[in-house]
Phi, psi and omega in degrees: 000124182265108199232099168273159192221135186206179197214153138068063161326297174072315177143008171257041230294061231277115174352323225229359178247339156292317147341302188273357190255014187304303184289023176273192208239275173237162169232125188275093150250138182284040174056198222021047130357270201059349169259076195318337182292331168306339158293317203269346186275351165308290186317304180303012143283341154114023196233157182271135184245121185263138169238167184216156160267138181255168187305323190278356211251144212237011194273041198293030168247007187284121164285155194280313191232141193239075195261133215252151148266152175214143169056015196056045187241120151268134188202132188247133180253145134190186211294298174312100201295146186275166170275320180200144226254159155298166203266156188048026176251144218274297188231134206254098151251152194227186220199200142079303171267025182068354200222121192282187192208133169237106177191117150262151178230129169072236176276356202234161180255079168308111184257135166203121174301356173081196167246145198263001184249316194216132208276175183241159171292002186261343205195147185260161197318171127182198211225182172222143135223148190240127180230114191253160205218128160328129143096350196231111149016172110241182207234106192245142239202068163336144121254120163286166188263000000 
């Protein structure tokens, strides 16, 4: 399963990244959105888009925390990185500081696709992809935009 993954929009899209994101499976974003239009040119690729609300998203039907299985992977999406994880959840993606992320902590695998709308003085804009396989790592994958 071929999964993009992105964050922190800000209300900023670049053309050219929905385009490349045509081939996924799913599409994951990790909130501050802040444009619901940015969900429908997702949703206009025909592929299913999970969203979590980040502190800028004003959407309160949006879930704060979202937790999904794939591959036999337990994974919790959300925007803020958490202080502390529930027992058996495999991989954690957040959002929120702009800078992406690879790191276990304990038992769990923290992911954060960086922001695909606005870079930090630590990191330049991107997306992610994550591609997962039963039984196999997974495989997570910068793009700079």
């Amino acid at each position: 399963m071929r999964i993009a993954v992105l964050a922190d929009t800000h209300n900023r899209l670049p053309l050219h990244v929905p385009r490349a994101m045509a081939g996924a499976d799913e599409i994951w974003h990790l909130g501050d959105v802040t444009d619901e239009g940015t969900l429908e040119v997702l949703r206009g690729l025909g592929r299913t888009v999970f969203v979590v609300r980040g502190n800028c998203d004003l959407n309160a039907d949006w879930p704060l925390v979202l937790d999904l299985e794939r591959e036999g992977f337990a994974i919790r999406l959300i925007h803020i990185p958490p202080k502390w994880v529930p027992p058996g959840v495999d991989l954690v993606l957040h959002g929120h500081t702009h800078v992406p992320r690879n790191e276990r902590v304990g038992e769990t695998r923290f992911l954060n696709p960086g922001s695909v709308g606005r870079a930090s003085h630590l990191a330049p804009t991107s997306y992610a992809w994550l591609e997962l396989v039963r039984g196999v790592p997974p495989k997570w994958e910068i793009v700079r935009v």
